[in-house]
C-alpha positions as CSV (number, residue, x, y, z in Angstrom):
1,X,0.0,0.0,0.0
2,X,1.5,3.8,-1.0
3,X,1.3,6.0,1.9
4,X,-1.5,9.1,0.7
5,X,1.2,11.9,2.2
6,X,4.6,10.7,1.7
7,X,6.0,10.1,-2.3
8,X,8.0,7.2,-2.4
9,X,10.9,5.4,-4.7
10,X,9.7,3.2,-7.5
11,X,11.8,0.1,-9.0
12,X,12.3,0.0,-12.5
13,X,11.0,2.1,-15.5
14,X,13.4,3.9,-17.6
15,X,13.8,8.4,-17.4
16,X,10.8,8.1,-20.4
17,X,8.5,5.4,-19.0
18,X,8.0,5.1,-15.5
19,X,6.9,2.0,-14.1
20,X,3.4,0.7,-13.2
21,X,1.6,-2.9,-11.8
22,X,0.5,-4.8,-13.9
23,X,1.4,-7.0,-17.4
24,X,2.2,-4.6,-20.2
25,X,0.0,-4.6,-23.2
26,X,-0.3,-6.8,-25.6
27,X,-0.9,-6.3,-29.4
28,X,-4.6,-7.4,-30.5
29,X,-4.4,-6.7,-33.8
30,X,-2.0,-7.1,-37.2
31,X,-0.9,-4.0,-39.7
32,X,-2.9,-0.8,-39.6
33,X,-5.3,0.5,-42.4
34,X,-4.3,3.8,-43.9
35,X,-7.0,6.6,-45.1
36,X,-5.3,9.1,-46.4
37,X,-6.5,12.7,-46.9
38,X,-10.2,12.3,-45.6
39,X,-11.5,15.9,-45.8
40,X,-14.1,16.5,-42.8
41,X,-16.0,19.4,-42.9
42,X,-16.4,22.0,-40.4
43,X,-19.6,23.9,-39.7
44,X,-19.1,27.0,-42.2
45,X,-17.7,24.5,-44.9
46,X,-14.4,24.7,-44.5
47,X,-13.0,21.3,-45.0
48,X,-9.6,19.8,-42.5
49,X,-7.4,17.4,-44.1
50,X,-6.9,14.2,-41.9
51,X,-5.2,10.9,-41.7
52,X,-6.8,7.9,-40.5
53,X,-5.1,4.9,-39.5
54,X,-7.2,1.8,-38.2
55,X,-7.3,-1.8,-37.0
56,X,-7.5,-4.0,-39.7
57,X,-10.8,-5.5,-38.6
58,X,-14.9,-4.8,-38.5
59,X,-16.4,-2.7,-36.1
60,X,-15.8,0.3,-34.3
61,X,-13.2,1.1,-31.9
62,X,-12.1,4.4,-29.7
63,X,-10.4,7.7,-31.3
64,X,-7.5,9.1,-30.6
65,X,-7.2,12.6,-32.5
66,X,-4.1,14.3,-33.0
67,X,-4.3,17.8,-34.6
68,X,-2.1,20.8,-34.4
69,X,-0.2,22.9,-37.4
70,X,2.8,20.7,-37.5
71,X,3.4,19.0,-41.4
72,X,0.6,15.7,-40.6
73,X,3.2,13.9,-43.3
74,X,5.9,14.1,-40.8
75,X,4.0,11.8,-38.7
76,X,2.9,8.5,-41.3
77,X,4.5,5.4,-41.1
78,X,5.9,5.8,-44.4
79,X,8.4,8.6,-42.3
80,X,8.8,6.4,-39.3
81,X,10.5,3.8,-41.9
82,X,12.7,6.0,-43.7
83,X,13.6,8.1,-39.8
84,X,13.3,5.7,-37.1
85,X,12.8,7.0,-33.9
86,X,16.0,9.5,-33.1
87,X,17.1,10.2,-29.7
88,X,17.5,13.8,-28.9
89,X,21.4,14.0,-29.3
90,X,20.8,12.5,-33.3
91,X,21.6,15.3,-35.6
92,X,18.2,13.6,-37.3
93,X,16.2,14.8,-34.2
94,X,12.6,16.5,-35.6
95,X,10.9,18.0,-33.0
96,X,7.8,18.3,-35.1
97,X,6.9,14.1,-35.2
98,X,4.5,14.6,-31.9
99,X,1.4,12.6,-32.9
100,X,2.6,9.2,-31.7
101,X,3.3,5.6,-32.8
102,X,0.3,4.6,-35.0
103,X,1.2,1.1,-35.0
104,X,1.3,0.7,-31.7
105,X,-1.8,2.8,-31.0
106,X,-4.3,0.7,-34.2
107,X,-2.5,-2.5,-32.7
108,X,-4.0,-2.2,-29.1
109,X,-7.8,-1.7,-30.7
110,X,-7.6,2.2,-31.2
111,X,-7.8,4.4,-34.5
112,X,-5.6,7.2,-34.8
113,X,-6.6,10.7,-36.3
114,X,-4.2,12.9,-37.6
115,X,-4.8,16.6,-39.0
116,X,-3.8,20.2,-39.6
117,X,-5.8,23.2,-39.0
118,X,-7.6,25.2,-41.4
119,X,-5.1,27.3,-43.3
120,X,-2.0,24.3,-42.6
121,X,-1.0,21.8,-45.0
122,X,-3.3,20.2,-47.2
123,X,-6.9,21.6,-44.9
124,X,-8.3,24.7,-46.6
125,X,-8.3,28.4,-45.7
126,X,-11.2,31.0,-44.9
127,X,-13.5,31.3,-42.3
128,X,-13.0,31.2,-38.6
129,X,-11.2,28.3,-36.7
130,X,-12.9,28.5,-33.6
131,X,-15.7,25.4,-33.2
132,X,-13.5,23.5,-35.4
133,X,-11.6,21.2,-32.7
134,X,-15.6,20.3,-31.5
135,X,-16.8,19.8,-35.0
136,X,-13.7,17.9,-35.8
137,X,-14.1,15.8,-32.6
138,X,-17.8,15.4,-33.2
139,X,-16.8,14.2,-37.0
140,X,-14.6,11.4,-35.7
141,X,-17.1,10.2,-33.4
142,X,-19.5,9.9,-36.3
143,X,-17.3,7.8,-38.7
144,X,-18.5,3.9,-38.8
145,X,-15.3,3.2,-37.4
146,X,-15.6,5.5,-34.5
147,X,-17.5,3.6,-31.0
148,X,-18.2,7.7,-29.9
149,X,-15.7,7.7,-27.7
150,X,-12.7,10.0,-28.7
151,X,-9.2,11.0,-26.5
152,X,-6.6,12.8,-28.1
153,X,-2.5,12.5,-28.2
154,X,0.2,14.7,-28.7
155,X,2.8,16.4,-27.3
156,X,3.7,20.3,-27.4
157,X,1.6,21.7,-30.0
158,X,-0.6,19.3,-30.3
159,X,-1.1,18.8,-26.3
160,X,-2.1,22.8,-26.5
161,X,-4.9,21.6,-29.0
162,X,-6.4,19.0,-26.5
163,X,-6.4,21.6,-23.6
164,X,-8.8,24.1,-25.7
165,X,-11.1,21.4,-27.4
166,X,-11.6,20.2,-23.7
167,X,-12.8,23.8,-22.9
168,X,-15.3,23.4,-25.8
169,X,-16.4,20.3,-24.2
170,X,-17.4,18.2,-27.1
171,X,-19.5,15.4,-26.1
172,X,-17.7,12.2,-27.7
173,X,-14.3,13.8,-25.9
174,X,-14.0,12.0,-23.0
175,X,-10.3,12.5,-21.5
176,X,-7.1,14.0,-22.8
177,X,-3.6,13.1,-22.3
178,X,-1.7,16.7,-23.1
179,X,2.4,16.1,-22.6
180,X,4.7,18.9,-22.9
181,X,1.6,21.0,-21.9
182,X,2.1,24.1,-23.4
183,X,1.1,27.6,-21.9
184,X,-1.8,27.9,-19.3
185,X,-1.0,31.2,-18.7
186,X,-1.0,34.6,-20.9
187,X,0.4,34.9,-24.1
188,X,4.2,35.4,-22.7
189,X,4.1,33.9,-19.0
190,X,4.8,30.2,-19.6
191,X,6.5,30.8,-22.8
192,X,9.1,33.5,-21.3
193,X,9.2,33.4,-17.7
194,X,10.4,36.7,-15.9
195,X,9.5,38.9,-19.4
196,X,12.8,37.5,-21.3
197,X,12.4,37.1,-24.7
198,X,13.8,33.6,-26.7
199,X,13.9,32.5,-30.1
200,X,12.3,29.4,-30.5
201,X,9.7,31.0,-32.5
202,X,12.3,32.2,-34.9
203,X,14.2,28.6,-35.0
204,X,10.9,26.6,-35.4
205,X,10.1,28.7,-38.4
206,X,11.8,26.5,-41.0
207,X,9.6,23.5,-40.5
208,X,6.1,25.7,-40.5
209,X,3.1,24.4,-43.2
210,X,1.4,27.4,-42.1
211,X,-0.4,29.0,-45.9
212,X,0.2,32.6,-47.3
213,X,2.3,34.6,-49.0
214,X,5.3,37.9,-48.1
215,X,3.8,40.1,-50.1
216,X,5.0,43.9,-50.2
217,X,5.0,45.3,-46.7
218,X,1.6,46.8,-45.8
219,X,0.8,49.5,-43.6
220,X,-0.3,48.8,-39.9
221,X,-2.9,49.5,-37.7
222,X,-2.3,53.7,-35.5
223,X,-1.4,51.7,-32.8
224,X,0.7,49.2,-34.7
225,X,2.8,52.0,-36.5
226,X,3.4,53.7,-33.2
227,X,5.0,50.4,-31.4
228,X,6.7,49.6,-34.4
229,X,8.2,52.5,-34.6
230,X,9.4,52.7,-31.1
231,X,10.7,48.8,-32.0
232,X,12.8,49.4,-34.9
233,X,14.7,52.4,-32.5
234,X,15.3,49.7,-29.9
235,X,19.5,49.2,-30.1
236,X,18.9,45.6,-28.7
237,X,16.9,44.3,-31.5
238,X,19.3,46.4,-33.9
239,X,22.1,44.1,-32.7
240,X,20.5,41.3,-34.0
241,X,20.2,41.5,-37.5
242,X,17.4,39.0,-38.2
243,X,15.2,40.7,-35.6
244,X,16.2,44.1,-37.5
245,X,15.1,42.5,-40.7
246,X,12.0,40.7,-39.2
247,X,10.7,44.0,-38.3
248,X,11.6,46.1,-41.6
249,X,8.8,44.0,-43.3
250,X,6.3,45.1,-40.8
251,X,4.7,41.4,-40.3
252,X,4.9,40.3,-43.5
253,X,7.5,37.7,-42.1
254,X,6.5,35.5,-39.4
255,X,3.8,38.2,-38.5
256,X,3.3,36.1,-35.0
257,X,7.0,36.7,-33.8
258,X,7.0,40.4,-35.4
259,X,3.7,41.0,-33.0
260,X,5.8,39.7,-30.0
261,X,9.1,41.6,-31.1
262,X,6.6,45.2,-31.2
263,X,4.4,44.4,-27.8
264,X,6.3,42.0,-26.3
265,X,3.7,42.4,-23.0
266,X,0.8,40.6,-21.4
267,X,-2.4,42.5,-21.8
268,X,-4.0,43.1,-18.8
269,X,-6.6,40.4,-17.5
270,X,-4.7,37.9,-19.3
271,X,-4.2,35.5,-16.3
272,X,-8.0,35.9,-15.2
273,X,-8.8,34.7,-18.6
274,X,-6.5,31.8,-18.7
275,X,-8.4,30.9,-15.3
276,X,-12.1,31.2,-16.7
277,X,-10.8,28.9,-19.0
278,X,-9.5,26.5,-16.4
279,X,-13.1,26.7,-15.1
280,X,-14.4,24.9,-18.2
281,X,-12.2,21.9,-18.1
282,X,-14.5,19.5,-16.9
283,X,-12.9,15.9,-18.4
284,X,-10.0,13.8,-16.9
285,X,-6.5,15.4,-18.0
286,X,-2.8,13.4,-17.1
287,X,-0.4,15.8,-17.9
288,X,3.4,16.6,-17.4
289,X,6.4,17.4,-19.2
290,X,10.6,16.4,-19.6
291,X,12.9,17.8,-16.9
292,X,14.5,19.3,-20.0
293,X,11.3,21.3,-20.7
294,X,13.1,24.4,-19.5
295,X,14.5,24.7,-23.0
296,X,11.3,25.7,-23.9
297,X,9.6,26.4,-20.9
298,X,6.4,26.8,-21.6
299,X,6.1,23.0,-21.7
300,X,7.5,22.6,-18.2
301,X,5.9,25.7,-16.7
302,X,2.5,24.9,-18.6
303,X,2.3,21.7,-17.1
304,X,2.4,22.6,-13.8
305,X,0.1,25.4,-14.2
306,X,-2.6,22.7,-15.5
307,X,-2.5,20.8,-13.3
308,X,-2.8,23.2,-10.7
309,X,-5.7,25.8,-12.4
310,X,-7.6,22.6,-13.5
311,X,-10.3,20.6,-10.5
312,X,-10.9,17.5,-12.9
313,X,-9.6,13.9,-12.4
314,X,-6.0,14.5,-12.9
315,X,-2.0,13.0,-13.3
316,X,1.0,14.6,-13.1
317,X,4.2,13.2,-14.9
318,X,7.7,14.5,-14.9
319,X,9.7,12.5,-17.6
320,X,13.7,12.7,-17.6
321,X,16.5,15.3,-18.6
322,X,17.0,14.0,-22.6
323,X,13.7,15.4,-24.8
324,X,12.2,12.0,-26.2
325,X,13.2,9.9,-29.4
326,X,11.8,11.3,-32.5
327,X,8.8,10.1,-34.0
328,X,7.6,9.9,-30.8
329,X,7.0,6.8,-29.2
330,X,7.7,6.8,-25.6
331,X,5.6,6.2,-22.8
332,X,2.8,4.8,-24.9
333,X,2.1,2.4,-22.2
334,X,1.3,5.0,-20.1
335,X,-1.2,6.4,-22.6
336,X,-2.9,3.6,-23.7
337,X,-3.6,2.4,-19.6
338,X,-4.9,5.6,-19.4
339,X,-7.3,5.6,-22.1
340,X,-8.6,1.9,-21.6
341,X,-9.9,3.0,-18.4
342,X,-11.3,6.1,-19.8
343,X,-12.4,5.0,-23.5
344,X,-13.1,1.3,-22.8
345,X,-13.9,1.1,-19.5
346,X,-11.6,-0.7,-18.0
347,X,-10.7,-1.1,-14.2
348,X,-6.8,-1.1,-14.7
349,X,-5.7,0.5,-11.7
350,X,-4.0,3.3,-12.9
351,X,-6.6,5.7,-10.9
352,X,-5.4,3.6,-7.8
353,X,-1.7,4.7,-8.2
354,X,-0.5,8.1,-7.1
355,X,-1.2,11.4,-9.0
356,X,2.2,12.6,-9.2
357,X,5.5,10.5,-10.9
358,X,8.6,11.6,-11.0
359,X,11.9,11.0,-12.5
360,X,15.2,12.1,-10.0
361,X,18.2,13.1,-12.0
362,X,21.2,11.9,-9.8
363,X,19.2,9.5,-8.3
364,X,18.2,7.7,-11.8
365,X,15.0,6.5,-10.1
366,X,11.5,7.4,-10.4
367,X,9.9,8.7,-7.1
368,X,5.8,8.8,-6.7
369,X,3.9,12.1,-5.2
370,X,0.7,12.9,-3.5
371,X,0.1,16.2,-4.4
372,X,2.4,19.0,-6.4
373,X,4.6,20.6,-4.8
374,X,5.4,17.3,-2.5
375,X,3.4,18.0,0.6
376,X,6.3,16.6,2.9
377,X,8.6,19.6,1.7
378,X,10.9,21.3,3.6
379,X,11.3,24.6,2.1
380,X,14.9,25.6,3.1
381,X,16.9,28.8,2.1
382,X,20.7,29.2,1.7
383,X,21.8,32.3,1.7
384,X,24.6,34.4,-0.8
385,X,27.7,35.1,1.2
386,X,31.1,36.5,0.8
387,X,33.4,34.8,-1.4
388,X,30.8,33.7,-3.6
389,X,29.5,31.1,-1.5
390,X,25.9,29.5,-0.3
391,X,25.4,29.0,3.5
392,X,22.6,27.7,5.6
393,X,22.9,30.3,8.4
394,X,21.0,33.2,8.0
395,X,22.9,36.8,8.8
396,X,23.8,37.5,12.3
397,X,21.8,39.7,13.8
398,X,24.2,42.9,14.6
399,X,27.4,41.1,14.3
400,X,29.9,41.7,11.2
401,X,28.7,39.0,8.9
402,X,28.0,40.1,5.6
403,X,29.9,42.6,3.3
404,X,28.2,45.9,2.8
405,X,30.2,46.2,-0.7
406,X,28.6,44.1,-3.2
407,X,30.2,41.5,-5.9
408,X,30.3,42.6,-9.3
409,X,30.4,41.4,-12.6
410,X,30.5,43.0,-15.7
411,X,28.7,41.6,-18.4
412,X,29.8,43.4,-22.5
413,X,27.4,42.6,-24.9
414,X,27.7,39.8,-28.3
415,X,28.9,42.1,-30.4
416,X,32.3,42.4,-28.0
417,X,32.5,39.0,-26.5
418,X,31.5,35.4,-26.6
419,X,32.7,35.1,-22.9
420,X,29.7,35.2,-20.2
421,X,30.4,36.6,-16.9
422,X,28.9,35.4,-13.8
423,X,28.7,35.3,-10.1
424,X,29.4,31.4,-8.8
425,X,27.8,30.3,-5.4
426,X,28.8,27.2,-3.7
427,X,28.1,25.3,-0.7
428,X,30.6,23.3,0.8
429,X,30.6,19.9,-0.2
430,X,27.6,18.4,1.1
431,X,27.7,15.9,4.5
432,X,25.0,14.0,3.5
433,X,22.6,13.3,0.6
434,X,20.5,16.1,0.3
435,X,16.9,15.3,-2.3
436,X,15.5,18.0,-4.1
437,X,12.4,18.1,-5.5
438,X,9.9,20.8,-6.8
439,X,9.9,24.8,-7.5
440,X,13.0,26.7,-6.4
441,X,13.3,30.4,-6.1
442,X,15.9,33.4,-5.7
443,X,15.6,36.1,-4.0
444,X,18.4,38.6,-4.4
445,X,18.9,42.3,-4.1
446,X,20.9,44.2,-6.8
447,X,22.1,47.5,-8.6
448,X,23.0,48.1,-12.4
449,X,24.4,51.0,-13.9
450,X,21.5,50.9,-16.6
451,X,18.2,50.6,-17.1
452,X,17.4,47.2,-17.3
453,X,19.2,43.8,-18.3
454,X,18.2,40.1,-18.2
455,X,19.0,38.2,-15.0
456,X,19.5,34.3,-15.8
457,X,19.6,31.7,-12.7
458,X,21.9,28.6,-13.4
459,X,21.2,25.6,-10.3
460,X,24.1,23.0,-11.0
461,X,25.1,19.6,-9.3
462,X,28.7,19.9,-8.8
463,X,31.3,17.4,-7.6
464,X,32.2,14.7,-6.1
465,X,34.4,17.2,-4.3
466,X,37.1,15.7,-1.9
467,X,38.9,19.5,-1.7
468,X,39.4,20.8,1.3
469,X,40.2,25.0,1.3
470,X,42.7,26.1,4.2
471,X,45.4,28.5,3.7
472,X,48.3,26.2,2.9
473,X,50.0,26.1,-0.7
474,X,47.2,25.0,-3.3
475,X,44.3,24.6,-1.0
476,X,43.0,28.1,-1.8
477,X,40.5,27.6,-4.5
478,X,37.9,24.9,-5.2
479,X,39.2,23.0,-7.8
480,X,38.8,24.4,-11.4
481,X,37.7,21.3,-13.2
482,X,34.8,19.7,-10.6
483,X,32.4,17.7,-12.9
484,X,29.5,19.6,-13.6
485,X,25.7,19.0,-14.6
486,X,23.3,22.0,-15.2
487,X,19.7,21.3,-13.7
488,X,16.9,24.1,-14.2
489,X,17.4,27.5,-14.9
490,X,15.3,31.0,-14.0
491,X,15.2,34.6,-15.7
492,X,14.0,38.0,-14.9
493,X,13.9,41.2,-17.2
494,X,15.1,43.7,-14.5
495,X,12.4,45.8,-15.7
496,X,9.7,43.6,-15.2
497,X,10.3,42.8,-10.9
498,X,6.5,43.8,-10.1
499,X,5.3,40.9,-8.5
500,X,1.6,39.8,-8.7
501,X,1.0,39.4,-4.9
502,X,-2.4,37.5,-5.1
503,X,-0.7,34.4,-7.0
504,X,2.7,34.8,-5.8
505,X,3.9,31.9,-3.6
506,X,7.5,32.2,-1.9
507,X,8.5,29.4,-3.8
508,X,6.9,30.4,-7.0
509,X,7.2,34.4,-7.4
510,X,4.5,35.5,-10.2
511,X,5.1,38.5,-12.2
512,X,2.8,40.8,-13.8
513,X,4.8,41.1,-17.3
514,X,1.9,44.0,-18.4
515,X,2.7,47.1,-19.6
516,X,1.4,49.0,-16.8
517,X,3.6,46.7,-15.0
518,X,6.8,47.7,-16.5
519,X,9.9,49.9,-14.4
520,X,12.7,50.4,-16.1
521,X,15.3,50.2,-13.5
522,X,16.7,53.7,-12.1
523,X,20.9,53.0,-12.4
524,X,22.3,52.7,-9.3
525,X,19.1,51.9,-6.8
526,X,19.3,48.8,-5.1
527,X,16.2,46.6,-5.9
528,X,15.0,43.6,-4.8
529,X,14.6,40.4,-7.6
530,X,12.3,37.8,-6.7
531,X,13.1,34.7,-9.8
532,X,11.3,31.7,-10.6
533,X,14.0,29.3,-11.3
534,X,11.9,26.2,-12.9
535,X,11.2,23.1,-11.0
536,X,13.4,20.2,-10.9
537,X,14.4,16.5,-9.4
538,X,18.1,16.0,-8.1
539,X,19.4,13.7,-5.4
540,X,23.0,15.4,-4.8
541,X,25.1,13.3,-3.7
542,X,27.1,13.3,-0.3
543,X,30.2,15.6,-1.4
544,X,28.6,17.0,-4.3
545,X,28.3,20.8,-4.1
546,X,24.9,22.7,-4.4
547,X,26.0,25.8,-7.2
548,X,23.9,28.4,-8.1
549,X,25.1,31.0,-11.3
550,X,24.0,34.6,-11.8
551,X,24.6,35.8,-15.2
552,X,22.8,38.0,-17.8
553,X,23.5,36.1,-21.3
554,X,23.3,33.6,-23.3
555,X,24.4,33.1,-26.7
556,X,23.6,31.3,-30.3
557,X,25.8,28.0,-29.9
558,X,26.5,28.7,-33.9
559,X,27.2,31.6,-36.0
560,X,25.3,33.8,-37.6
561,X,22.5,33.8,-35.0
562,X,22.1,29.8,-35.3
563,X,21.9,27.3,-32.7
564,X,23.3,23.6,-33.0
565,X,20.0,22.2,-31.4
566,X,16.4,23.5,-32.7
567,X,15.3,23.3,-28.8
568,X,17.6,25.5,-26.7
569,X,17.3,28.6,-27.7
570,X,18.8,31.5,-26.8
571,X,18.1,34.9,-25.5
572,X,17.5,38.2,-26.7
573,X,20.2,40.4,-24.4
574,X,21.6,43.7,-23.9
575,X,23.2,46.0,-26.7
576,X,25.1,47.6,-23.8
577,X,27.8,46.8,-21.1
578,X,26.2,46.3,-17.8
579,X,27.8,46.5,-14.5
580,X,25.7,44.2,-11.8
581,X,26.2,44.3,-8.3
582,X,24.6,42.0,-5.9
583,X,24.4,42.4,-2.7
584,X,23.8,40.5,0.3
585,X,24.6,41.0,4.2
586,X,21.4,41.3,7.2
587,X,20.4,44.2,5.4
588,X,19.9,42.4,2.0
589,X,19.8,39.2,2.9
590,X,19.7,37.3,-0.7
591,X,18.7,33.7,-0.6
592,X,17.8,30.8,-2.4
593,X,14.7,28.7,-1.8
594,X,15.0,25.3,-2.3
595,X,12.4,22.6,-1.9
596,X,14.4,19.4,0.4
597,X,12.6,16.2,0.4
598,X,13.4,14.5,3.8
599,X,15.0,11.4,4.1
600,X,13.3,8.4,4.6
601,X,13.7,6.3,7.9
602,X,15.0,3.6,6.3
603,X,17.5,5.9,4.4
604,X,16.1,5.5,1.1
C-alpha cells in the first residue's frame, strides 16, 4: 500500500516510462489501415485534411485525434520507416513528429486521427477556426469506425490543442492526455518566464506548413505603427540583425513573432482569462512534461500550471532530462492504460496509483507524489555570502557578517565578446545526501548602472568534491575542473520585478509582465529580484556541491544567429555593457529557496 502523504521510490521504468503494476500490453491486432487525406467538414464548410489509421478489422473502436499545425506527413509510417525514432542527441532529431506511434496505438484496438488546422497543409483556408476542434471531434465520433468515444495525443503543439477542445467540451471527448503542456497562462508567461524574450519561435520557423504569402509590406494599424516605430529604435533588437530585418517587413515575415518583437507584454486580464478557461475543463487530463522542458519552458511551466488551475480527475508526470526519441514513441504504455480505463472502460488500476511521478536526476529513479509541490517539503533557504558562497545560516543579527560592498560582474554585450560573466555560489561539499524536488526560487537584491538587463539563474550539481580550502599552498581555491551538470534555470527582465502578490507563492514568485507593469530600473538603486528558477528533481550526492550561477547572457551555440539544437534557444540580451552588483549582508539578505525532500527512515 503507497502512503496518501509521503512520495516514495519506484523500481524499474526507464527516465521516459515510468513504471506501473500490472502485465504490459499486448498487441490485439495485425498492420494498420491507412485513409489518407479524408476531408471532414467544419460547420461553415471549411474542409480539415486528416489521416486515419485503423485496426485492420470490422467494427468500431475508440479515437484518438491528433491535430495541431505541425506538417501531418511528418507523422505516417511511411516517415517512421525511412527516420526511425531518433534520440535527442541524433543530428536527425525532428521536434515536429509529436502525434505518436500509429502502430502501436491501431495495434492495441484504437484508430488514430491525424490533422492540420484550417489554413495548414493540405486543410483549406477562410473562415473562422474557432468550433472547429468540436466539429472535428464530433466528425470522428460519427465515422463507422468511430464507437463515440474520442481521446486525443500529442505532445507540445498538439497537447495545447487538446487543452482548448476540452474547454469546448465536445460530447464524444471523453479524457485528454496533453504532454509537454504548453502555456496555461497569458500569451508570454509560460513561454518567457520573468518577461525574457527567446527565439524558438524564430528557429521553429523553418519547419512551418502554415499557408500565405510575403507580399509587399503593408501599412499597420495607429497603434501598430506607433509600437513599431518605437521597436525598430530599440538598439537591442538592432544588434541582432534578423530581428532588425523581421521588423523592416512590418509582419509580412512570421507576422506572429513580429507581434511579439513590437508588444512584447501581457495585456491586462490575461491571467484571469486563462483561469475562466481552467473553469471549463471539466474531463480527466494526465499531464506533465521532460525535466529538459526548460528549453522551452512553456512545456515545463504549462504543465504545472494545468494541473494546478484545472479541478478534474487529474495526473501529473515529470519524464527525464533528454527530450524524447523522434517520431515519438515513448511512454505509450502509459497512454494507452490511461485511455482503456477512460475510453473502454476498464478497471486497470491506474486511478489507484499516485497522481504525481517523477523521475530524479542523480538518483536515476522514479519517485511517486501525493500532491504537487510534494506536501512533505521542507522549504529551506541558503543564503549568498562572501566569497561567492551559499550557507545555511541566516545573517547575524548585529554582528559583522556580511559585506556591505557588493560583488560585481561585468557583463559586454555579443557584439564584444563570446565570454559570459557570472557570479558562482557554492556550498561546501555536502555531508550528506540532500533530495531535491519541486519549485525553487531566488531572492536577491541588486544594482545596475543601466536601465534594465536580463537576470538568468543557473542551479548546478557539482562534484564529487574531496577538496578541502585552508590556507596552505594549493588549497585556496575549489578545484577548477569539478564535474559539472546543469539542472533548471530562471530569468527576470530587471524591468519587469513587479510581482503579482495575489498568485505569488515564496517558492513560485509571479510577475505581472503587463505594460502598466513595467519599471525600467533607475541606475544605481538597489532593488530587490524575486526569480522563478523552474522546477526540478536531483538527489545530490554526499560531497557533491549545491551551485547556483547569476549571469545576464546567453548566446547562439552557432554563427550567424544559429543554434546547433532547434530546442535550446537562446536569449534576446543587452546592446550595452552592464555592471551588476549584488548584494547581500542582514540588510539584504539574498537567498535561495529550495524545496528538500526528507529522508526516509530507512534511508532510502
Amino acid at each position: 500500500m503507497i502512503e496518501k502523504k509521503k512520495s516514495q521510490w519506484l523500481v524499474g521504468g526507464t527516465q521516459h516510462l515510468p513504471p506501473h503494476a500490472g502485465e504490459p500490453s499486448r498487441p490485439e491486432h495485425g498492420p494498420l489501415i491507412w485513409d489518407r487525406d479524408l476531408m471532414a467538414p467544419m460547420r461553415d464548410g471549411v474542409r480539415l485534411c486528416v489521416d486515419v489509421y485503423r485496426p485492420p478489422a470490422a467494427g468500431r473502436f475508440p479515437a484518438l485525434l491528433a491535430i495541431a499545425g505541425h506538417n501531418k506527413e511528418l507523422q505516417n509510417p511511411e516517415v517512421a520507416e525511412a527516420l526511425p525514432p531518433q534520440p535527442a542527441w541524433s543530428t536527425m532529431w525532428q521536434g515536429g513528429a509529436e502525434c505518436g506511434d500509429s502502430d502501436f496505438f491501431t495495434s492495441r484496438g484504437y484508430v488514430h486521427v491525424i490533422g492540420n488546422p484550417r489554413g495548414f497543409g493540405k486543410s483549406e483556408d477562410g473562415g473562422s477556426p474557432q468550433w472547429d476542434l468540436y466539429d472535428l471531434i464530433e466528425w470522428v465520433a460519427a465515422q463507422p469506425w468511430c464507437d463515440g468515444n474520442v481521446g486525443m495525443v500529442g505532445l507540445s503543439a498538439y497537447a495545447l490543442s487538446q487543452w482548448h477542445a476540452a474547454m469546448q467540451a465536445p460530447p464524444a471527448l471523453k479524457a485528454i492526455f496533453p504532454f509537454d503542456a504548453m502555456p496555461a497562462y497569458g500569451a508570454f508567461h509560460d513561454r518567457c518566464p520573468g518577461g525574457v524574450m527567446h527565439v524558438m519561435l524564430y528557429l521553429l520557423d523553418g519547419q512551418s506548413v502554415h499557408h500565405g504569402g510575403h507580399g509587399r509590406p503593408g501599412p499597420l494599424s495607429e497603434r501598430e505603427e506607433a509600437l513599431w516605430q518605437v521597436a525598430m529604435k530599440n538598439p537591442d533588437y538592432r544588434m541582432y540583425s534578423w530581428v532588425y530585418n523581421l521588423l523592416s517587413q512590418k509582419g509580412q515575415i512570421h507576422s506572429r513573432l513580429f507581434n511579439q518583437l513590437i508588444d512584447f507584454f501581457e495585456k491586462e486580464g490575461a491571467y484571469e482569462e486563462s483561469e475562466a478557461g481552467f473553469a471549463k475543463i471539466k474531463i480527466p487530463a494526465y499531464t506533465g512534461a521532460g525535466w529538459h522542458a526548460y528549453t522551452y519552458k512553456m512545456h515545463l511551466q504549462g504543465a504545472q500550471n494545468w494541473y494546478a488551475g484545472v479541478d478534474v480527475p487529474k495526473k501529473l508526470l515529470f519524464t527525464g532530462i533528454t527530450h524524447m526519441e523522434r517520431p515519438f514513441h515513448s511512454m505509450h504504455e502509459e497512454i494507452v492504460r490511461w485511455y482503456d480505463h477512460w475510453l473502454k472502460g476498464k478497471d486497470n488500476g491506474i486511478m489507484d496509483e499516485p497522481p504525481v511521478k517523477l523521475w530524479v536526476q542523480g538518483a536515476n529513479r522514479w519517485r511517486t507524489g501525493a500532491a504537487w509541490p510534494l506536501p512533505e517539503t521542507q522549504w529551506t533557504k541558503l543564503y549568498l555570502h562572501s566569497w561567492e558562497r551559499l550557507r545555511a545560516e541566516p545573517f547575524v543579527e548585529g554582528g559583522r557578517d556580511g559585506y556591505k560592498a557588493p560583488d560585481t560582474f561585468v557583463q559586454m554585450p555579443p557584439t564584444q565578446t563570446r565570454k559570459i560573466e557570472k557570479l558562482r555560489f557554492m556550498t561546501e561539499p555536502l555531508a550528506e545526501e540532500t533530495l531535491v524536488i519541486g519549485p525553487i526560487s531566488l531572492t536577491f537584491f541588486a544594482e545596475l548602472d543601466q536601465d534594465d538587463t536580463n537576470w538568468i539563474i543557473v542551479l548546478k550539481d557539482v562534484g564529487p568534491d574531496v577538496s578541502v580550502r585552508t590556507g596552505r599552498q594549493g588549497e585556496f581555491e575549489v578545484p577548477a575542473d569539478l564535474p559539472e551538470r546543469e539542472l533548471t534555470r530562471g530569468w527576470l527582465k530587471a524591468s519587469q520585478r513587479a510581482l503579482d502578490e495575489k498568485r505569488s507563492k515564496p517558492w513560485k514568485p509571479w510577475h505581472k509582465l503587463t505594460r502598466e507593469a513595467h519599471q525600467p530600473v533607475v541606475p544605481g538603486e538597489i532593488n530587490e529580484y524575486q526569480v522563478e528558477v523552474l522546477a526540478t528533481a536531483n538527489l545530490f550526492a554526499k560531497g557533491h556541491r549545491i551551485c547556483l550561477e547569476i549571469t545576464a547572457m546567453d548566446l547562439p551555440s552557432g554563427t550567424g544567429f544559429g543554434n546547433n539544437t532547434e530546442y535550446v534557444p537562446y536569449h534576446l540580451c543587452s546592446s550595452k555593457t552592464v555592471v551588476h552588483k549584488i548584494h547581500h549582508n542582514e540588510t539584504y539578505p539574498s537567498h535561495l529557496l529550495l524545496p528538500i525532500i526528507p529522508r526516509d527512515p530507512t534511508g532510502e
